[in-house]
C-alpha positions as CSV (number, residue, x, y, z in Angstrom):
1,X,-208.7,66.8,210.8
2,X,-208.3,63.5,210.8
3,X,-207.3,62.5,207.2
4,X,-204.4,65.0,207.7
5,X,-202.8,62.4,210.1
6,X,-202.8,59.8,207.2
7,X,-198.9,59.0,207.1
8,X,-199.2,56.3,204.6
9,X,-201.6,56.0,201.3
10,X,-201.3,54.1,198.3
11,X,-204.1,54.7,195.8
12,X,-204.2,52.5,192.2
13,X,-206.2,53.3,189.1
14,X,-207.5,50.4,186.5
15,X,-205.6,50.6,183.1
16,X,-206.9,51.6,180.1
17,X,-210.0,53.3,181.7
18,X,-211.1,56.7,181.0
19,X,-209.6,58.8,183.8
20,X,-209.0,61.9,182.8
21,X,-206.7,64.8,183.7
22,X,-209.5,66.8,185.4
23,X,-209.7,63.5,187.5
24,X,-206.1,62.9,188.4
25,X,-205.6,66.6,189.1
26,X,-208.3,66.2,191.7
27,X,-206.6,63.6,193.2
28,X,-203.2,65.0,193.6
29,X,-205.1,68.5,195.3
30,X,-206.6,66.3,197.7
31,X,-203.3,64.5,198.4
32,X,-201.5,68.0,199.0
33,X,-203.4,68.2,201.9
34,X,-202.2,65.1,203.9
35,X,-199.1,67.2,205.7
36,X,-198.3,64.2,207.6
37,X,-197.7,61.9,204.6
38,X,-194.6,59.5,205.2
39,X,-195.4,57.0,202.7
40,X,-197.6,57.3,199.4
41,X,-198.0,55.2,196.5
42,X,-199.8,56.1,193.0
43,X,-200.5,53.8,190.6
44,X,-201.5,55.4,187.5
45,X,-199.7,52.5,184.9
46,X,-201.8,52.6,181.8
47,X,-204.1,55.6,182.6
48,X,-204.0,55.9,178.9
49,X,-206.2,59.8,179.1
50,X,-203.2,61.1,181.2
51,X,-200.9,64.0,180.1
52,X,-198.6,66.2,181.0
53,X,-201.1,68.3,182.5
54,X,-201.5,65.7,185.2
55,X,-197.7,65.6,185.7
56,X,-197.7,69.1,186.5
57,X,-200.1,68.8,189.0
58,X,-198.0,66.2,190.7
59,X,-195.1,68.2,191.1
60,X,-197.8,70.9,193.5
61,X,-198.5,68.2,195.0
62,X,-194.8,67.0,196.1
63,X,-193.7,70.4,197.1
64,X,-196.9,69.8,199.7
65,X,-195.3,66.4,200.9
66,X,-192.5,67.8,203.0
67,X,-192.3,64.9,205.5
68,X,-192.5,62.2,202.3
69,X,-189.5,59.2,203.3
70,X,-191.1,56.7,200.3
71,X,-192.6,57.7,197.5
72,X,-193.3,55.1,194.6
73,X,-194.7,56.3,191.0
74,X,-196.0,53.7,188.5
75,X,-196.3,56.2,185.4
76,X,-195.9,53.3,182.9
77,X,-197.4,52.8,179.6
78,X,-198.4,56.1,179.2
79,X,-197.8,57.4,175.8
80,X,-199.2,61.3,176.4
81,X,-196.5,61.9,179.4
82,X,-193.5,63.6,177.3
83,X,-190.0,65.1,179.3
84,X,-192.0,68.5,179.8
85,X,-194.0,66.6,182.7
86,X,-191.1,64.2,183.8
87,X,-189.2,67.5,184.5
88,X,-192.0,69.0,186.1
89,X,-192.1,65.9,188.4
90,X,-188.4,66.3,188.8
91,X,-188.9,69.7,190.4
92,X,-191.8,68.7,193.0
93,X,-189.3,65.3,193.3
94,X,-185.9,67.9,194.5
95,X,-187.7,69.0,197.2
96,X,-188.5,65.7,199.1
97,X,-185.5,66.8,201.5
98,X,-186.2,63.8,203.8
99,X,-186.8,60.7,201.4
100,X,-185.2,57.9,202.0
101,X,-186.9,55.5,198.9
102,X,-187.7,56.4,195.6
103,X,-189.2,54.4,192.9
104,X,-190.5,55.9,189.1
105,X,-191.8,53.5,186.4
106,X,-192.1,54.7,182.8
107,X,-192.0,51.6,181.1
108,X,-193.4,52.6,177.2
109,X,-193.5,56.3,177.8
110,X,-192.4,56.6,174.6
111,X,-192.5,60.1,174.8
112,X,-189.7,60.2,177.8
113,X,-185.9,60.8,176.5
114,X,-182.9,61.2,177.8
115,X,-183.7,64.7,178.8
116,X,-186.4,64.0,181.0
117,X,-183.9,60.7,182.6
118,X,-181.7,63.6,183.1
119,X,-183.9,66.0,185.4
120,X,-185.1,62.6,187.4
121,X,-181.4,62.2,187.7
122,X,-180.4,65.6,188.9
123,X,-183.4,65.7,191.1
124,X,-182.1,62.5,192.6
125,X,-178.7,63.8,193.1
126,X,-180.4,66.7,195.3
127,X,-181.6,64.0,198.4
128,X,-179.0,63.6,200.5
129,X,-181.0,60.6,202.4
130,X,-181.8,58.4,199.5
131,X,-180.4,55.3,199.7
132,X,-182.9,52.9,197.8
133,X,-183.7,53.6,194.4
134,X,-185.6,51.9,191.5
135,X,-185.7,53.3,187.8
136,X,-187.7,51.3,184.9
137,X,-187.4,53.0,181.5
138,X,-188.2,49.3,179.8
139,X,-189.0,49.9,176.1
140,X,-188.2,53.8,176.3
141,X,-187.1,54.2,172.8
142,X,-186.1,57.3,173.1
143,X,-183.4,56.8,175.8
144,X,-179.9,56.3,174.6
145,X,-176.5,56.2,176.0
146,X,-176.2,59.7,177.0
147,X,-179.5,58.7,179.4
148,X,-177.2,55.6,180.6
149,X,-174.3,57.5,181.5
150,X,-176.2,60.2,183.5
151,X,-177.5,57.2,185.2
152,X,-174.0,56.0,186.0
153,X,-172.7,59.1,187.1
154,X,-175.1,59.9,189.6
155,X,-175.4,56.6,191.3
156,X,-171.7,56.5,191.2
157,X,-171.4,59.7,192.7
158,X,-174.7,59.4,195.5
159,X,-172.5,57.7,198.6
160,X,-175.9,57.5,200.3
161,X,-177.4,55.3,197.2
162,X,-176.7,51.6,198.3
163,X,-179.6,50.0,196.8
164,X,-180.2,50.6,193.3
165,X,-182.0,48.7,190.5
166,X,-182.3,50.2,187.3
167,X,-184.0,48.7,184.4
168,X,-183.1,50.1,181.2
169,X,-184.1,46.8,178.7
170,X,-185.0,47.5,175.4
171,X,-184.2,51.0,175.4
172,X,-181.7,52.6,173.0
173,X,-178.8,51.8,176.1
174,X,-175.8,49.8,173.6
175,X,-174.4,47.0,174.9
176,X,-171.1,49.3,176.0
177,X,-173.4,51.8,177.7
178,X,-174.9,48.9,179.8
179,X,-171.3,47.5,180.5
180,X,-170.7,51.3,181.8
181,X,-173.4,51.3,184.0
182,X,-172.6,47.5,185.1
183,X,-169.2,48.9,186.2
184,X,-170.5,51.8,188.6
185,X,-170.3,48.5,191.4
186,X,-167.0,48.7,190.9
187,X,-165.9,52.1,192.1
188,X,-168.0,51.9,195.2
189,X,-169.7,49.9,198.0
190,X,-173.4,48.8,197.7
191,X,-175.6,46.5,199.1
192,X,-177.3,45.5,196.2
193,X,-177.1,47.7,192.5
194,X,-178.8,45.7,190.1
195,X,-178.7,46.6,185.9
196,X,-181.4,45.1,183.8
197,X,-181.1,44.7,180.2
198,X,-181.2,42.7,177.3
199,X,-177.4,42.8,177.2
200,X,-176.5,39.9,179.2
């Protein structure tokens, strides 16, 4: 009874060690317990044994979380998550009707593209609180322009959004797609909307 009270939890795993999905999924069940969650953390950067598998389990796990306000998901550096468990995190992500925060890292998921940038988008679009978001898709290879612009369009369009930083170095983003997303600040108020690339 009283670890269902826990309103704030931040739990980080050692790169490169041999966690496996058994092991993450056993995690996340024991997380979908904690009703009264406000805050949570996971830090799962470089759990190279991860896959989509895990992913899937996540997104149970969210639609458990009703009272989430922050969530923040270090997925970097993990080759075996593809767009098939980004869009399953999507889903459990949509249904976070209260958050106000949001941060996702896939730094070097190479296997993430623009579709799976595209459900985290849409999903994002859903939460009408949100107002602080951070995206790093550094050294996704597989993001392009058409990623960028669904980017763009859903900051631009998400009033509530006013502090945004999205990191999209190194990706497939051209310089014009970057200028595009550079120009969202100029078709609304923010308090901060921050673009990092490589284009200067």
């Amino acid at each position: 009874p009283t670890l269902t009270r826990i309103q704030e939890l931040s739990i980080g795993w050692c790169p490169n060690n041999n966690t496996s999905d058994d092991g993450c999924c056993e995690m996340t069940n024991a997380i979908s317990s904690l009703s009264s969650l406000s805050h949570l953390q996971l830090r799962l950067s470089g759990v190279n044994s991860i896959t989509d598998r895990t992913m899937k389990s996540m997104c149970t796990m969210l639609c458990s979380l009703i009272k989430l306000l922050h969530l923040d998901l270090d997925l970097g550096n993990n080759k075996k998550i593809t767009d098939s468990g980004v869009i399953d995190v999507s889903h459990g992500l949509s249904q976070l009707t209260h958050l106000i925060s949001f941060q996702i890292n896939l730094e070097r998921c190479s296997g993430v593209s623009d579709e799976g940038v595209s459900h985290v988008m849409d999903a994002i679009q859903s939460l009408q609180h949100l107002s602080l978001l951070r995206i790093s898709l550094e050294y996704c290879s597989n993001v392009t322009d058409v990623g960028g612009e669904k980017i763009g369009d859903i900051v631009r369009a998400h009033t509530s959004l006013i502090d945004v930083e999205v990191n999209v170095e190194w990706t497939c983003i051209s310089s014009g797609g970057v200028a595009n997303l550079r120009s969202v600040r100029n078709t609304r108020s923010f308090h901060q909307l921050k673009i990092i690339s490589q284009y200067r």
